[in-house]
C-alpha positions, 0 to 999 in steps of 0.5 A, a space after each residue: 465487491 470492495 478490493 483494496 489496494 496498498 500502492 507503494 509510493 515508489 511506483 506512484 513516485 519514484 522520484 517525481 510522479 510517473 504519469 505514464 503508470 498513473 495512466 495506465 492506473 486509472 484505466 485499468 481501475 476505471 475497467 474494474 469498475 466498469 465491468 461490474 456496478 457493484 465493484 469498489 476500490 479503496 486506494 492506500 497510497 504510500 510516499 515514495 521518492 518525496 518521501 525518502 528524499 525530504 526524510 533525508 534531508 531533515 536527517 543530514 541537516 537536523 541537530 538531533 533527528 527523531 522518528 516521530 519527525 520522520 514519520 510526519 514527513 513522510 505522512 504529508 508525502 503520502 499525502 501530496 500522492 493520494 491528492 493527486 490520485 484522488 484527482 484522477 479519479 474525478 467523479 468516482 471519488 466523492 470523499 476527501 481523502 483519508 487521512 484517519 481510518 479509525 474515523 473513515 465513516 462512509 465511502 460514497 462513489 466508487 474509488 476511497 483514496 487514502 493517505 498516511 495517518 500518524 506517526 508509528 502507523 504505515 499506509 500498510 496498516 491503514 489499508 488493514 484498518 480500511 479493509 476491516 472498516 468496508 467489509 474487505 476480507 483481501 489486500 493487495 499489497 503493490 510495491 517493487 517486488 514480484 514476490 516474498 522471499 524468505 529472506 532479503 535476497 540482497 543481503 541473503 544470497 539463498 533466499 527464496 521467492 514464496 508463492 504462499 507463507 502463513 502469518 506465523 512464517 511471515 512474522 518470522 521474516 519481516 519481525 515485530 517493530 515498525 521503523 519509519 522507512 523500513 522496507 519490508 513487504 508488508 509493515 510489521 504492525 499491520 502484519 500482526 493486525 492482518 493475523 488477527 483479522 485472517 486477513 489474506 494480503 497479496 503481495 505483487 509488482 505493482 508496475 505490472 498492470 497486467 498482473 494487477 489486472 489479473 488479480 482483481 479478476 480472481 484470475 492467476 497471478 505472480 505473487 505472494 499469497 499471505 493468510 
């Protein structure tokens, strides 16, 4: 069984790596995989805090910035975070890691770490193209909310939390265009890739380890459920 997990950076890295969930983390994957000599893991991870911090800077200091410079910025953040998951992994990690789904051609060991791969492509939409490549027919999209809402509730006082939304639903809500940076739950270019694929994506607080346990289970959960 082949789970795949898109990690926010923001709980990898708020600001700086947090090692008390890296931990925890580690535990608790090394369990999943200890419970079944089947189990798999493929990790997508995001940028997080160095992320948005270097992207601010170019913005405030740059002449003209541009997305695309933006994108790379925040590409080789995802990239110092999933090293460094990939180094708590130790042996169960035999690939290097990921840095272009489209050529990812074998996933020896037992955890696959990934990292951003070019500009106009989220680690989101990554974690869609690994699920496709391995056989994987669900994503757990883990970042800082617990749920979907139909709107975003900092800016739309009515919104509501989902437990399940279709595809043509979640379109509705997180649009078509890809911005880097943008903060939706799920990237709107890996959202319609998703669709196509009848893919289901989870989306949960990954700062609940007990939650995330829950789903890798197949037990009940809080989150949103997408398909």
């Amino acid at each position: 069984m082949v789970k795949v997990l898109s990690l926010g950076g923001s709980i990898v890295a708020p600001e700086f790596p947090d090692a008390e969930f890296l931990k925890g983390f580690r535990t608790l994957v090394s369990q999943f995989l200890a419970a079944d000599g089947d189990n798999r893991i493929i990790i997508v991870v995001g940028g997080g805090g160095p992320c948005r911090i270097y992207q601010k800077a170019y913005r405030e200091s740059a002449e003209a910035p541009n997305d695309e410079a933006q994108d790379w910025i925040g590409i080789m953040a995802t990239r110092l975070n999933a090293q460094l998951l990939k180094a708590l992994f130790g042996p169960d990690c035999v690939e290097e890691v990921v840095t272009d789904p489209s050529a990812a051609s074998s996933f020896r060991g037992r955890v696959l770490v990934a990292s951003g791969w070019k500009p106009g492509f989220s680690t989101d939409f990554d974690a869609v193209m690994l699920a496709e490549r391995f056989g994987a027919d669900v994503v757990v999209n883990l970042s800082n909310i617990t749920k979907v809402y139909t709107a975003d509730p900092k800016l739309d006082p009515k919104a509501t939390p989902l437990d399940k939304v279709s595809w043509a639903d979640f379109r509705k809500i997180v649009g078509d265009e890809w911005k880097p940076g943008k903060n939706t739950p799920f990237d709107p270019i890996a959202t319609r890739r998703a669709a196509e694929l009848a893919l289901t994506v989870i989306v949960a607080d990954g700062r609940n380890l007990g939650n995330l346990r829950s789903i890798l289970e197949g037990k009940p959960f809080v989150g949103t459920v997408i398909g």
